[in-house]
N, C-alpha and C positions, 0 to 999 in steps of 0.2 A: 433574602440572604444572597450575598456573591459567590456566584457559580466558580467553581474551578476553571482553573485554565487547560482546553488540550492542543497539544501542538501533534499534528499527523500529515503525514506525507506522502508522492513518490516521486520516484525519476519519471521525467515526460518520453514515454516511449510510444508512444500516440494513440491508436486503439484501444483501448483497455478489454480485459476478456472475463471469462467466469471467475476463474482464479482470483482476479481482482474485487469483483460482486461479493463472493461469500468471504475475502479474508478480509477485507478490508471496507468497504463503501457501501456494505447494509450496515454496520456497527457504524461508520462515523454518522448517518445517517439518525439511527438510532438513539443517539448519546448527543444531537447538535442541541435536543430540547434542554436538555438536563445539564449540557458542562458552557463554557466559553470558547467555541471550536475557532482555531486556528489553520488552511491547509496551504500544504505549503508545496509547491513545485520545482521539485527540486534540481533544478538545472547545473547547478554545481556540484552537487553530487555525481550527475549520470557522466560528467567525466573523469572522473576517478579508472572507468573502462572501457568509456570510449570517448576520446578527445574530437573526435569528429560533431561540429556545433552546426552544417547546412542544414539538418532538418529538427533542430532544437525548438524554434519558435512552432514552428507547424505541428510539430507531435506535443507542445503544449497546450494548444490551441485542441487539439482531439481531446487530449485525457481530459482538459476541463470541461468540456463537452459532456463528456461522461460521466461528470462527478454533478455537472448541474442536471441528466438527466436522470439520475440515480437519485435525486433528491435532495441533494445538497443547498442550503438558502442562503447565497450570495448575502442578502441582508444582513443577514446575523454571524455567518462564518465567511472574515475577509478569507479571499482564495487569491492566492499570488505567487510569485516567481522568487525566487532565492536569490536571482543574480541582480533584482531590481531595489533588493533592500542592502545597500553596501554594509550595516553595520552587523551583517552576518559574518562579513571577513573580517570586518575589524575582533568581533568576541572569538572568534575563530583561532587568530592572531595569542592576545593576551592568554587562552585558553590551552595552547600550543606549551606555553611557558611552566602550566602544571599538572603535567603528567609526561610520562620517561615513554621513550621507545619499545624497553622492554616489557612494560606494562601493554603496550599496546599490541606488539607484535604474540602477544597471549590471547589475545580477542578470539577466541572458536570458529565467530561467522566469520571472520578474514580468513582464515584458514580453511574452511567449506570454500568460500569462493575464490582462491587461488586453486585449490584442489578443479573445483566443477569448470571455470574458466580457463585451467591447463596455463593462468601466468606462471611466466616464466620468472620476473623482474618484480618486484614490486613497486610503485612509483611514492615518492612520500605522500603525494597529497591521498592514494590510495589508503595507506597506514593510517594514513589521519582521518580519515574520513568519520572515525567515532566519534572525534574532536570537534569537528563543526556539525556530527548532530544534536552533539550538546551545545552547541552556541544556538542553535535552531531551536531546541526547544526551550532553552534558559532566558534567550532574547525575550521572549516574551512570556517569560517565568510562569513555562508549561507543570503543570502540579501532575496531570495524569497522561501517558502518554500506551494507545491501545496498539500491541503487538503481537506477534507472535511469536512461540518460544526461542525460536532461532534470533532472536533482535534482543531477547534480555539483558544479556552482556554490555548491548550498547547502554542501555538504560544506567546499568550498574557504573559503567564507568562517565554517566552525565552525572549521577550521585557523588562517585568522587570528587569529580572537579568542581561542584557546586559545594564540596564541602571546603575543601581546600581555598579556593576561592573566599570562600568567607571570613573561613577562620587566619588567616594570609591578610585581608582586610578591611575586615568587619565582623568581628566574629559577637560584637554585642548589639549589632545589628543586620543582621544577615542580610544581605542583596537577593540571593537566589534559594528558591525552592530544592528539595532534593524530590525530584519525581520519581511518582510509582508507574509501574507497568500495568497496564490491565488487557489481559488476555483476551484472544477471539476465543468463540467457543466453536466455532467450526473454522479454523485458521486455514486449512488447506483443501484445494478437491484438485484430484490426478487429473494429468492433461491426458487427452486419450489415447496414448501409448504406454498409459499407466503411471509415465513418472512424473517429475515437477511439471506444472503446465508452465512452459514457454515460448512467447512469438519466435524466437529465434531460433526454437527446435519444430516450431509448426504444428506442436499437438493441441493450440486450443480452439475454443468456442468463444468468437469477439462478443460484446455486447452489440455492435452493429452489425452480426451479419442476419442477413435474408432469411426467413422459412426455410425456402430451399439451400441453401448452403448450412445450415442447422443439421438440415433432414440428413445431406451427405457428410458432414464431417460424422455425426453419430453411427453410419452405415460401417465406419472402419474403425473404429472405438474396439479397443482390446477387451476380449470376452473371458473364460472361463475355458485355458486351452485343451480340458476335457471335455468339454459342454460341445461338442462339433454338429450335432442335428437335434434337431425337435425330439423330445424322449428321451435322450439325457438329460441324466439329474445333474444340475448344476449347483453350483458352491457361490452365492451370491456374495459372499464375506469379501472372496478375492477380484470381485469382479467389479470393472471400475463402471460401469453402466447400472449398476444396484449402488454405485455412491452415488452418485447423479438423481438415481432415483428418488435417493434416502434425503436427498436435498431439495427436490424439486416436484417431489410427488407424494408427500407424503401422507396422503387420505389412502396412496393406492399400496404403501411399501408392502405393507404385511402380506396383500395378495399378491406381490409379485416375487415377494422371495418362496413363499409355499407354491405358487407356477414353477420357479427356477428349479426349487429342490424337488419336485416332483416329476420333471420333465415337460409339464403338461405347456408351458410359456416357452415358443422357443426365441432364440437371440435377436432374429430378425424384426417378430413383434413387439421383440420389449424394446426392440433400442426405437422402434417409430412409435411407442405406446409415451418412452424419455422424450425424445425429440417436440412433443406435442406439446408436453409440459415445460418443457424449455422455453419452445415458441411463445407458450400463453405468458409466461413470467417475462418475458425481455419483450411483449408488444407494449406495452406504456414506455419502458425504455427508448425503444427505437421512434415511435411518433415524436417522442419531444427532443431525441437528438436529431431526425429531419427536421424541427422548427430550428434548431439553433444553428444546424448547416447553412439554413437558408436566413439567417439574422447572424452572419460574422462580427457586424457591429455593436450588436447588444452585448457579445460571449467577452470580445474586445473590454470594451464599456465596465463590465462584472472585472474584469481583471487588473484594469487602471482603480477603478474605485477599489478594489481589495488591495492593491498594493499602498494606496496614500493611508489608509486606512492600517496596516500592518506597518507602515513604515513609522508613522507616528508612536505609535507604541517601543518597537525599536530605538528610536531617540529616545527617549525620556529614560530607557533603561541606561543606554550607552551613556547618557547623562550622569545617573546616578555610580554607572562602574568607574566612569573618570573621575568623579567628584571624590570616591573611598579611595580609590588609587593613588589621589592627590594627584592628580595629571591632567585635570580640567580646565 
């Protein structure tokens, strides 16, 4: 039987951290057996909010790094850049053409990150950007595409223009897929200040960093700010060091939440009891991202062969959008 198509993403922001492991890159991992994975780097997107491109190749060069030590199989799921397959701006373009401003300027997640971002201005390619992630996954008429609830919207609105789209030019033989969203089941884990984990606010945990750099970033990881010594009873529900736990130890959760709420566990052992279990889970990670440090040309290599490889596919679709369009 032919596998479904998935198309999944990020912006190349170069190290990738936990946040990235549990919402994203154990599921694509997961799902390479079972669907037709596509991943895509998305370097056109990350300027939408920040036009600054000096360290774009090099923090693409990490995240893939990440995604081939995470498990990801070069083989079977091309991995490539966005800006190196042009007929992403050309579907981008014609897809521009069906759907309104006001439709877009409705988008939720645009609204969350104009808010979290404090922009001022919105720039158009920003607005659009739901636009060309429908060309993104339609180019290569993505059928399932694994999100988070925050990204549904976008989803919703690749359906309309994949409808629209057809029925506009093809409607007794449709061109494109209307794709569904398929959820993470653990979409989010708090950066240790409690809130979204982000490099730019410094609360996370890389997948390359060190033992000791684990051990210290967990030493200031926000607790249970009644829990202040050993013997108070703690409330592990609010405590971001018992989600960590519930992630990354869980033969141990149940004894560590009855320690917490008992008093008997104090903050200092649980968070190097977490830290151990971290380290164990990201040491296969980190040996195979030292081999690929030290083999630039292989990581290189995986990336030309992913993009001839995705670009192919790309043509043949823009093939068929010119050919309904009657503009081929």
């Amino acid at each position: 039987m032919r596998k479904k198509v998935i198309l999944s993403g990020m912006r190349p922001t170069g190290k990738l951290h936990l946040g990235h492991l549990v919402g994203a890159l154990e599921n694509w991992v997961a799902l390479q057996g079972e669907y037709q994975n596509y991943h895509l780097i998305a370097d056109y997107h990350a300027l939408t909010t920040n036009p600054d491109t000096s360290e774009i190749y090099q923090n693409s060069l990490d995240m893939l790094i990440d995604w081939l030590s995470a498990g990801l199989d070069p083989t079977i799921s091309p991995m490539f850049r966005q800006s190196q397959i042009k007929e992403h701006t050309e579907l981008f373009l014609i897809f521009s053409m069906l759907i309104t401003t006001s439709r877009l300027e409705r988008n939720p997640t645009l609204k969350e990150q104009v808010r979290d971002l404090a922009i001022e201005t919105i720039a158009y390619g920003h607005l659009g950007y739901p636009v060309l992630q429908a060309a993104d996954i339609l180019l290569y008429k993505g059928e399932v595409v694994p999100v988070g609830e925050d990204q549904l919207p976008h989803i919703e609105i690749t359906r309309e223009i994949a409808r629209r789209f057809n029925a506009q030019y093809c409607p007794d033989n449709p061109v494109f897929p209307e794709p569904e969203g398929k959820l993470t089941k653990f979409a989010r884990l708090p950066g240790l200040d409690g809130k979204r984990m982000s490099k730019s606010v410094g609360n996370t945990i890389l997948l390359s960093d060190s033992p000791h750099e684990i051990e210290q970033k967990l030493r200031s990881a926000l607790t249970d700010p009644q829990k202040i010594r050993k013997g108070d009873p703690g409330r592990p529900d609010i405590c971001l060091v018992f989600a960590y736990h519930s992630k990354f130890n869980s033969t141990e959760v149940d004894e560590i939440r009855l320690g917490c709420e008992s008093g008997a566990l104090g903050c200092v052992e649980c968070k190097k009891r977490c830290a151990l279990k971290i380290i164990e889970t990201l040491t296969p990670h980190r040996e195979k991202r030292l081999y690929y440090e030290a083999h630039l040309d292989e990581v290189k290599a995986i990336l030309i062969d992913g993009e001839a490889r995705a670009r192919a596919v790309a043509q043949q679709t823009m093939h068929q959008v010119r050919d309904v369009m009657k503009m081929g």
